[in-house]
C-alpha positions as CSV (number, residue, x, y, z in Angstrom):
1,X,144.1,132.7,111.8
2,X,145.5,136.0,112.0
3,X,148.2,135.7,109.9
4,X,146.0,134.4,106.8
5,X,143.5,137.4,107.4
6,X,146.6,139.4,107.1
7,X,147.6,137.9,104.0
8,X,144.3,138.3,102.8
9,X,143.9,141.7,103.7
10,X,147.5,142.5,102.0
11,X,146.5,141.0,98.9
12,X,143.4,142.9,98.5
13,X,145.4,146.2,98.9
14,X,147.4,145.1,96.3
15,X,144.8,144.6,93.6
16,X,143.2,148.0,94.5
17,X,146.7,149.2,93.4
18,X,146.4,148.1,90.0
19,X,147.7,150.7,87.5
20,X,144.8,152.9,87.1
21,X,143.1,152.5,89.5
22,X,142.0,155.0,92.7
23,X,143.1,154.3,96.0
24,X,140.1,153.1,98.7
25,X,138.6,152.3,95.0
26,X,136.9,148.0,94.8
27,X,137.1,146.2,92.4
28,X,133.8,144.7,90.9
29,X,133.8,141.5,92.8
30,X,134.3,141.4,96.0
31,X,137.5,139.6,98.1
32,X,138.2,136.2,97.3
33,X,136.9,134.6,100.3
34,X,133.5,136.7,100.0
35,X,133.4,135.1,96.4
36,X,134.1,131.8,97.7
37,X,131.0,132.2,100.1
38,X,128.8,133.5,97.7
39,X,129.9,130.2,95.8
40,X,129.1,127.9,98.6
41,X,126.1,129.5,99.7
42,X,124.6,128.9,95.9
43,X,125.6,125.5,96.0
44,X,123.5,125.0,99.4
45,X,120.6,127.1,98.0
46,X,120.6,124.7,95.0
47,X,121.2,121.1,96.5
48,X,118.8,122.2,99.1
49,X,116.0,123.6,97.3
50,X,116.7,120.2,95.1
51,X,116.6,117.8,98.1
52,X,113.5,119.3,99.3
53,X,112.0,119.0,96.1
54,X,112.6,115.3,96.0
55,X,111.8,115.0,99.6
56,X,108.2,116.4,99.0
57,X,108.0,114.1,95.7
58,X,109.3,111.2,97.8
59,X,106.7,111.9,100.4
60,X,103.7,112.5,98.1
61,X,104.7,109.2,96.8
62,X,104.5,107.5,99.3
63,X,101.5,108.3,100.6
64,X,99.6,107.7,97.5
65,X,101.0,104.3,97.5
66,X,99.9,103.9,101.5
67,X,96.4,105.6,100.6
68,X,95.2,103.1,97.3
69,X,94.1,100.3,99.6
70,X,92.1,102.5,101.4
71,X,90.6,104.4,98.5
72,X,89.9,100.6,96.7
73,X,87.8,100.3,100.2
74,X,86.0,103.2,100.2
75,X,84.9,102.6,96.5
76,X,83.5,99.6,97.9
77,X,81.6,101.1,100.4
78,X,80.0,103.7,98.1
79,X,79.0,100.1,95.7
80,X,77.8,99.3,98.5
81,X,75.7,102.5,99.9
82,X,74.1,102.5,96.5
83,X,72.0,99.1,97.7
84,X,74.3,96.4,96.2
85,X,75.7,94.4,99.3
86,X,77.5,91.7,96.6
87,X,80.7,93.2,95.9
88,X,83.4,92.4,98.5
89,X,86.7,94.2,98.6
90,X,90.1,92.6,97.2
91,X,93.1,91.7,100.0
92,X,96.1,91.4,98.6
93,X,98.3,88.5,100.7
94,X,101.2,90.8,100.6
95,X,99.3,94.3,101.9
96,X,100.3,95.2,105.6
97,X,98.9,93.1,108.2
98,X,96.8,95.7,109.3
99,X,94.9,96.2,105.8
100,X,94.3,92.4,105.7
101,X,92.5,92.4,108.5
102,X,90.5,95.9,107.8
103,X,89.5,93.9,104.6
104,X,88.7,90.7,106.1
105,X,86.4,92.4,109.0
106,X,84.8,94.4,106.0
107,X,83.9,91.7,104.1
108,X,82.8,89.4,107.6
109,X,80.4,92.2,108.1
110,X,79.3,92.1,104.7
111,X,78.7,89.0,104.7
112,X,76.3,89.1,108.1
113,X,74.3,92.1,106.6
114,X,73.3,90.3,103.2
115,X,73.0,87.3,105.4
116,X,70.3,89.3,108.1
117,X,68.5,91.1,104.7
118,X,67.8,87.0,103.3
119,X,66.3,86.6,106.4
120,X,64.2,89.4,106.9
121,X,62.5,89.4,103.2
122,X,62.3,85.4,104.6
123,X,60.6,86.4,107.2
124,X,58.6,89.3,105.5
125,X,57.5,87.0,102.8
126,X,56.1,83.9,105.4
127,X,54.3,86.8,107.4
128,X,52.6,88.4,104.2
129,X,51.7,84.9,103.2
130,X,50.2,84.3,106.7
131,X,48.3,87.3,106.1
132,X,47.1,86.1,103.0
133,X,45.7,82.9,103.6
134,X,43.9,84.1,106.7
């Protein structure tokens, strides 16, 4: 290794004895290795700065595509917090196993609620009638 840093440093003198030029004078650019490194840390700074660019696409990506079924449930909810218990929410077969069964429970305990409401204005409207005809 010494002997190339040698060379190096030989060849370096030697441009710096270029006709017309000072001695202890530099050249605008610097040695050829320090060019070299300056090259190579570019290159990282680019493909880097690239791969985390697609890394954070690829992620954001991702997670939109993760987060729709959940958003498609919570839409449902809100249909459902305005007072309309009819509208059930969609499982797709192929969805994660653990979606299918968020989206089956949902829509068991929809099911039960309008199920307990029929039954209570049942039960409201045989009491008021009760009333009534007493």
């Amino acid at each position: 290794m010494s002997h190339e840093a040698t060379v190096i440093h030989e060849e370096e003198e030697k441009e710096s004895r270029e006709p017309g030029a000072t001695p202890g004078e530099r050249h605008d650019s610097e040695s050829p290795i320090e060019d070299a490194q300056s090259d190579v840390e570019k290159t990282f700074l680019v493909v880097g700065a690239a791969a985390l660019v697609a890394a954070l696409l690829a992620g954001y990506l991702l997670a939109a595509r993760t987060a729709a079924p959940l958003r498609r449930f919570a839409g449902t909810a809100a249909d459902i917090d305005a007072g309309d218990l009819s509208p059930r929410v969609e499982v797709d077969p192929s969805a994660a196993a653990e979606l299918r069964t968020l989206g089956d429970a949902f829509n068991h305990m929809l099911d039960r609620l309008e199920d307990a409401f029929a039954r209570q204005r049942g039960f409201v409207s045989d009491a008021s009638h009760e009333l009534r005809s007493r």
